[in-house]
C-alpha positions as a Markdown table, in Angstrom:
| # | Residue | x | y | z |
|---|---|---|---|---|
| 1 | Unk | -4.6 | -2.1 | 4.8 |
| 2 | Unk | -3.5 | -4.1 | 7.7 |
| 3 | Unk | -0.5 | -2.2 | 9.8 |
| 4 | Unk | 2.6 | -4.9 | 10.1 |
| 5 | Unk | 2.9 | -5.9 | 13.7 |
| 6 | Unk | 6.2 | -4.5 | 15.4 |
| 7 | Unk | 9.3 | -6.0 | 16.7 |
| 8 | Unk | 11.2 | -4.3 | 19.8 |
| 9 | Unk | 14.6 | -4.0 | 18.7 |
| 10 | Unk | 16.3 | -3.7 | 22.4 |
| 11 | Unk | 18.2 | -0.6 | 20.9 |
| 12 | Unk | 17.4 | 2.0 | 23.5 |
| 13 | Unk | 15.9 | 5.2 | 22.3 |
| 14 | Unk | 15.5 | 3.5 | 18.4 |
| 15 | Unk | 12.6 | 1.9 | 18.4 |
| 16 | Unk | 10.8 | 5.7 | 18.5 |
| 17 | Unk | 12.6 | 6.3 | 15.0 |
| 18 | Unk | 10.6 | 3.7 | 13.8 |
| 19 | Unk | 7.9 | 4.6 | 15.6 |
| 20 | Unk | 7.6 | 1.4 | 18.0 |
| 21 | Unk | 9.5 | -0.8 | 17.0 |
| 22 | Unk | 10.7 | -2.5 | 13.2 |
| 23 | Unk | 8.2 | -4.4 | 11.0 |
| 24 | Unk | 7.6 | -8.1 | 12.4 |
| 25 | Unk | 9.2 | -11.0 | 9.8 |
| 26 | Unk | 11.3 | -8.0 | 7.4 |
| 27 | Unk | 15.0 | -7.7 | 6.6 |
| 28 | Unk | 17.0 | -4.8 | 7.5 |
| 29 | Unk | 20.5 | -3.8 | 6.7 |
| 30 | Unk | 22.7 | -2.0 | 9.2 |
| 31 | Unk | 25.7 | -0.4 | 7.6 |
| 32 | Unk | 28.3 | 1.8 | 8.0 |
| 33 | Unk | 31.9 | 2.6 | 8.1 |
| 34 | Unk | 35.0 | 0.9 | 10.4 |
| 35 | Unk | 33.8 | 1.5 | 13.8 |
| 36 | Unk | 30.5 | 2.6 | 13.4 |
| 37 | Unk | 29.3 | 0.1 | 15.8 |
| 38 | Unk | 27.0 | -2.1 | 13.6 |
| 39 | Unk | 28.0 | -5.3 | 15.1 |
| 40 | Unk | 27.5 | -3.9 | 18.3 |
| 41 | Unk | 24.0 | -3.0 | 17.3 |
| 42 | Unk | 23.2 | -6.5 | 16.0 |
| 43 | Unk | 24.6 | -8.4 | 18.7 |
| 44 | Unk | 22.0 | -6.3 | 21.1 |
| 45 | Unk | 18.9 | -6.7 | 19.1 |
| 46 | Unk | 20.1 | -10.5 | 19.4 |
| 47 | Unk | 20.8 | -10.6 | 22.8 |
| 48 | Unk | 17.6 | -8.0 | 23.9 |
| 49 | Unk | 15.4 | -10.3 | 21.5 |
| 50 | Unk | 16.1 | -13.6 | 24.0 |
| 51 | Unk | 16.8 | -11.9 | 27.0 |
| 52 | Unk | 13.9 | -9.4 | 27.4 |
| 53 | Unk | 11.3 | -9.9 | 24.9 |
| 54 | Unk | 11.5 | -13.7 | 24.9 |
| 55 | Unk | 12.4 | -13.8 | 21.3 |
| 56 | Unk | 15.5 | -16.9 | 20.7 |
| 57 | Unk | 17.6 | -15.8 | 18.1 |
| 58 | Unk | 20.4 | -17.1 | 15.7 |
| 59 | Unk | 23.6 | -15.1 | 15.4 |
| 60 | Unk | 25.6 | -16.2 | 12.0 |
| 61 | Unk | 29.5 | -14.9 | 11.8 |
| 62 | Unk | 30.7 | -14.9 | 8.7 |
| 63 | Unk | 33.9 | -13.3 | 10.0 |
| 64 | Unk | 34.6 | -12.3 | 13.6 |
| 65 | Unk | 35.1 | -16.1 | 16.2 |
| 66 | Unk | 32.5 | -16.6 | 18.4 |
| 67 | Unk | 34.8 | -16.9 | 21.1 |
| 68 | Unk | 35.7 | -13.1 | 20.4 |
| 69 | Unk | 32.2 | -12.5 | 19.6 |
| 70 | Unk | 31.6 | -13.8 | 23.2 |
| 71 | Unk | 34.4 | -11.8 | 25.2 |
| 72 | Unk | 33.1 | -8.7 | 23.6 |
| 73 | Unk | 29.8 | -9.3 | 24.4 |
| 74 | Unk | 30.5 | -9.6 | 28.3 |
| 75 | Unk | 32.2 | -6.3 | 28.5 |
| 76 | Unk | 28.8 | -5.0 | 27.9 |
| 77 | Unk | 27.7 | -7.9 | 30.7 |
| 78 | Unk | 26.0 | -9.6 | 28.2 |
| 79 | Unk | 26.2 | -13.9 | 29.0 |
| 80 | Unk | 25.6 | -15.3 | 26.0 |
| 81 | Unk | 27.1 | -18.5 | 26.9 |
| 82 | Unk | 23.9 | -18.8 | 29.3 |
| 83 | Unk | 21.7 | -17.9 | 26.7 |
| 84 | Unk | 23.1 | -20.2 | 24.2 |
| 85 | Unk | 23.3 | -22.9 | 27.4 |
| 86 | Unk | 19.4 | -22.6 | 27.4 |
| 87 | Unk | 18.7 | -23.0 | 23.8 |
| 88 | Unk | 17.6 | -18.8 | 23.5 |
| 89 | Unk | 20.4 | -17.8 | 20.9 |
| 90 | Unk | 22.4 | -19.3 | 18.5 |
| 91 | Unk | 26.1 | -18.3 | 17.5 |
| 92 | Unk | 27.1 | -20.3 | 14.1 |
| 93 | Unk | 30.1 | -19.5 | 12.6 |
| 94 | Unk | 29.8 | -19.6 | 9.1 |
| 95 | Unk | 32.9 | -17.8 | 8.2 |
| 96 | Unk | 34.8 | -19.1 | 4.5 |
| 97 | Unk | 38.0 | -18.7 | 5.7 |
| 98 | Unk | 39.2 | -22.3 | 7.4 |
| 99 | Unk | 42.7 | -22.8 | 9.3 |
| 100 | Unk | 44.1 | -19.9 | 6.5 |
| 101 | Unk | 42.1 | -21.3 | 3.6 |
| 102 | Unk | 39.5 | -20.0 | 2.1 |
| 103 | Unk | 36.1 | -22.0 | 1.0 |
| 104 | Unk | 33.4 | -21.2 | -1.1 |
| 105 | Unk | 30.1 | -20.0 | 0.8 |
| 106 | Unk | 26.8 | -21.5 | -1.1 |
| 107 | Unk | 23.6 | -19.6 | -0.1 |
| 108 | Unk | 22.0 | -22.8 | -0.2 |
| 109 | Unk | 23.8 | -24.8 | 2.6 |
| 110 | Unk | 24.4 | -21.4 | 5.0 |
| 111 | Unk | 20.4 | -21.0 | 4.6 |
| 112 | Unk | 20.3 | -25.0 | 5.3 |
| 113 | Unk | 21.9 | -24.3 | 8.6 |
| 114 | Unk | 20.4 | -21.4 | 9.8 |
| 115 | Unk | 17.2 | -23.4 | 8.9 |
| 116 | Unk | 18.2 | -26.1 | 11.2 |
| 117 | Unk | 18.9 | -23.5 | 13.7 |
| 118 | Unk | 16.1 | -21.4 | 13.7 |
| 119 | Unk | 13.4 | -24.6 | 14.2 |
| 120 | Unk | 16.0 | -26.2 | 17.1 |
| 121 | Unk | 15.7 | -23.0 | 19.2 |
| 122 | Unk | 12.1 | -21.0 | 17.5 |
| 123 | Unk | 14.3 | -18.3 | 16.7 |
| 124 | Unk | 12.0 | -15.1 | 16.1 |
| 125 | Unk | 15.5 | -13.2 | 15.1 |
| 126 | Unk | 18.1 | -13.8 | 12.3 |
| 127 | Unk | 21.3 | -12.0 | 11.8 |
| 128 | Unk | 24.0 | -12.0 | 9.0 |
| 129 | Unk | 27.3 | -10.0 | 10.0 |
| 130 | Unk | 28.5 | -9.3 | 7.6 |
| 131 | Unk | 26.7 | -10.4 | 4.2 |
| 132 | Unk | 29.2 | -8.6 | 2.0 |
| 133 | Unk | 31.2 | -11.6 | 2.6 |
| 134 | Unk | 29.2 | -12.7 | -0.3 |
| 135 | Unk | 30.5 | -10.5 | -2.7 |
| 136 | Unk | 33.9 | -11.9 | -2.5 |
| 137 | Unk | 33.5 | -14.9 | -3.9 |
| 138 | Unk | 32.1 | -13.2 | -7.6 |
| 139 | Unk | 33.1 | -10.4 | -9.8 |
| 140 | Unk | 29.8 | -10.3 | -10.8 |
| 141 | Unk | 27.5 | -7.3 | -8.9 |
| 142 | Unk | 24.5 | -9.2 | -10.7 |
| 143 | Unk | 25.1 | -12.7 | -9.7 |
| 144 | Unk | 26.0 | -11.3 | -5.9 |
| 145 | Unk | 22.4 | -9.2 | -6.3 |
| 146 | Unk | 20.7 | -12.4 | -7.3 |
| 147 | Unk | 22.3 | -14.3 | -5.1 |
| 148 | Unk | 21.2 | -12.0 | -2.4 |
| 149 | Unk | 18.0 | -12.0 | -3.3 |
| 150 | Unk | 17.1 | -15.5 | -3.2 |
| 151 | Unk | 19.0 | -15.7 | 0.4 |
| 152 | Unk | 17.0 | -12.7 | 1.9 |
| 153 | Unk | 14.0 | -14.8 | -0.2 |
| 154 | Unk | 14.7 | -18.2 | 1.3 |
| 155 | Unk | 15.2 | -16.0 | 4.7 |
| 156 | Unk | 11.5 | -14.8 | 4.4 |
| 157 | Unk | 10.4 | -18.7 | 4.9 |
| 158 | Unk | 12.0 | -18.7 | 8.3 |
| 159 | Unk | 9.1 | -16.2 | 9.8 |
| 160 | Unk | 12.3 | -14.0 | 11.7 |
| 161 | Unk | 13.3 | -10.9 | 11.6 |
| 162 | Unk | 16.5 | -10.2 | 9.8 |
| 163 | Unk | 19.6 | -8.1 | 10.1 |
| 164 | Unk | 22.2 | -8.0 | 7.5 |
| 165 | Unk | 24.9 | -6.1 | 8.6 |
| 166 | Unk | 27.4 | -5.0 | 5.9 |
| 167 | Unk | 30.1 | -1.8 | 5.9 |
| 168 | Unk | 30.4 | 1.4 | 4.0 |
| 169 | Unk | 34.2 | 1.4 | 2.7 |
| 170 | Unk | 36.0 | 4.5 | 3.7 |
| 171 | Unk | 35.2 | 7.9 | 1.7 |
| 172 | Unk | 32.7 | 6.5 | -0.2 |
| 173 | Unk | 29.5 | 8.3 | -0.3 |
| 174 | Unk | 27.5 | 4.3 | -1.0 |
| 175 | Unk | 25.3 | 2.8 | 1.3 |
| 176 | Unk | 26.9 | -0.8 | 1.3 |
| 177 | Unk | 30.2 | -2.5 | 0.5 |
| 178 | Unk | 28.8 | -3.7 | -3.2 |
| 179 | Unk | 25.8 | -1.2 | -4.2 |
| 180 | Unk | 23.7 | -3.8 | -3.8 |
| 181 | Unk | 22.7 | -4.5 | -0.8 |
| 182 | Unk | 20.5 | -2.2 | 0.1 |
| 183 | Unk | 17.9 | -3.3 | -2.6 |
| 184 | Unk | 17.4 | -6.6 | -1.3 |
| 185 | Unk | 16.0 | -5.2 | 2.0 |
| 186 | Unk | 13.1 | -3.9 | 3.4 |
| 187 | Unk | 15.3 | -1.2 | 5.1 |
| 188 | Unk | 17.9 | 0.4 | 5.5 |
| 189 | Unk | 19.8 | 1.6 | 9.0 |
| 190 | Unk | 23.1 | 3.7 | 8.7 |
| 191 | Unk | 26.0 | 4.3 | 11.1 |
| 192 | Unk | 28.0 | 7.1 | 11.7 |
| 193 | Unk | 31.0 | 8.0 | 13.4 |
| 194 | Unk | 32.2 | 11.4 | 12.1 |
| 195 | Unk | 34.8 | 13.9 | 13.2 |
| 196 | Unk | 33.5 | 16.8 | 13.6 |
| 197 | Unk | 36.2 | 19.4 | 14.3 |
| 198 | Unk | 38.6 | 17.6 | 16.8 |
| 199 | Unk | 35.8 | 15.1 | 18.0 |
| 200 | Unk | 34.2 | 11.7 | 16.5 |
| 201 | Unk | 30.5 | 12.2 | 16.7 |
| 202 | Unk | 28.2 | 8.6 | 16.9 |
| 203 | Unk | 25.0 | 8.7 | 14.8 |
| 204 | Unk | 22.3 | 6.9 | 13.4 |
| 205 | Unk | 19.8 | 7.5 | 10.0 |
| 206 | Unk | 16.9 | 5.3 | 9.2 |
| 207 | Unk | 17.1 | 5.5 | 5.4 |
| 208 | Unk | 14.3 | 3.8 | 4.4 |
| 209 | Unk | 11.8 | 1.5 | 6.6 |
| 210 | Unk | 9.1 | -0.4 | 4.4 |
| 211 | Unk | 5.5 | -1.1 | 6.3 |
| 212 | Unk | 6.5 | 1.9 | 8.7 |
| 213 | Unk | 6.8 | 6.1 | 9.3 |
| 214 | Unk | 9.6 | 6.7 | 10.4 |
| 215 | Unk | 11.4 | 9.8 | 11.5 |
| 216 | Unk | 14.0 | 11.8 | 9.0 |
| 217 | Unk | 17.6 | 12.9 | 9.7 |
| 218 | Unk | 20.5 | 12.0 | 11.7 |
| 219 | Unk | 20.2 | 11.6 | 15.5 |
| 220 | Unk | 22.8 | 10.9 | 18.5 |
| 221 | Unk | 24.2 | 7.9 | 19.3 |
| 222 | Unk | 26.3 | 6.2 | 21.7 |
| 223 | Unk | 28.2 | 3.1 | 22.8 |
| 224 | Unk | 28.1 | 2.8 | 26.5 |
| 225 | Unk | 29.0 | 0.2 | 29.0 |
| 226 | Unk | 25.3 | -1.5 | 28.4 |
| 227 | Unk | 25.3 | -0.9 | 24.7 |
| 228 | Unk | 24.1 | 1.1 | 21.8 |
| 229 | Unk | 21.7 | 4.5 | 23.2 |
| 230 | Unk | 19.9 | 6.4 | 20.4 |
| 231 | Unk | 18.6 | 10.0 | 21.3 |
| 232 | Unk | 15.6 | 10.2 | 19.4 |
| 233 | Unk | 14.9 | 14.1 | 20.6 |
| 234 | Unk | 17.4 | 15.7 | 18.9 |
| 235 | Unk | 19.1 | 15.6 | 15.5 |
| 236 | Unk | 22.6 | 16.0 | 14.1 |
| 237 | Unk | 23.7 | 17.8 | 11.5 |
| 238 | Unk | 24.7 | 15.8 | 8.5 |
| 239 | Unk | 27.5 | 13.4 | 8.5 |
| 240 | Unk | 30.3 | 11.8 | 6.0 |
């Protein structure tokens, strides 16, 4: 069987969890809880992906502006302005809520636009932060799983590697917002930020990586003033 070629995430220290790098053209959701840093982590494989490996990618909000998504991102000394200036990434902002109203998301026309997008620039990098906001437009966990299906399907087409990001609600042992969300990937990345006696401890777990070993447990992370560090020689002990 041939081995799936690999895709440098820009995440120092992660791509060794993975074992060089995560599988070329597959979808992989980064969760966690409030603060976790998963946005962070996105934004950076984004970023990394255009400004190092060449790779243009398209950014989709579905929540945060991009003009905060822009300030944030300088603080790490990130321009994305120049980036987008030069046709290497693109920030949409696909958000449902509109001047304090609220409009109904179809999978259909975001996947239209990120389409449009991804053959403007030859985007080689897709992300989705968050794609829970899916699940509030249906009470029904088997539409929202169908639905997600066909967009991570329709996704696929696009020849990119995608990151949905979604968040773990608070005390809930779950890997996702809905339950669902995690089946409609090829893997699964989680985020920790745990107190641990009188201290918050950063970590990060590759659950489950299709087309790849990867390596088992919980290992040290940190956000620094250049972005998200993983320190792949050492583990943690289990976090909630």
């Amino acid at each position: 069987m041939a081995l799936l070629s690999k895709v440098r995430s820009g995440i120092d220290g992660f791509d060794e969890l993975v074992l060089g790098g995560l599988p070329r053209g597959q979808s992989v959701l980064v969760t966690g809880g409030t603060g976790t840093g998963k946005s962070t982590f996105a934004i950076q494989f984004v970023y990394k992906g255009a400004r190092v490996y060449d790779e243009p990618g398209v950014y989709v909000t579905m929540e945060e502006s991009v003009p905060s998504i822009l300030k944030n991102a300088s603080t790490l000394g990130w321009d994305l302005e120049a980036l987008q200036k030069n046709d290497k990434i693109s920030l949409l902002d696909l958000s449902p809520a509109i001047k304090g109203q609220m409009r109904r998301v179809d999978v259909s026309d975001v996947f239209a636009t990120i389409s449009s997008h991804c053959g403007r620039i030859g985007a080689k990098r897709i992300v989705i932060d968050p794609i829970s906001i899916f699940g509030t437009q249906t009470d029904s966990l088997m539409q929202l799983r169908q639905d997600l299906l066909r967009f991570s399907s329709l996704l696929k087409e696009l020849d990119a590697t995608v990151l949905f990001v979604t968040e773990i609600p608070e005390d809930s042992q779950a890997l996702s917002r809905y339950g669902v969300e995690e089946f409609i990937v090829d893997g699964v990345v989680v985020l920790y930020f745990s107190r641990v006696g009188g201290l918050r401890v950063r970590g990060i777990e590759v659950r489950k990586m299709r087309g790849t070993s990867h390596k088992e447990g919980i290992f040290p992370m940190k956000i620094g003033e250049s972005g998200v560090v993983v320190f792949p020689s050492r583990k943690l002990p289990k976090l909630t």
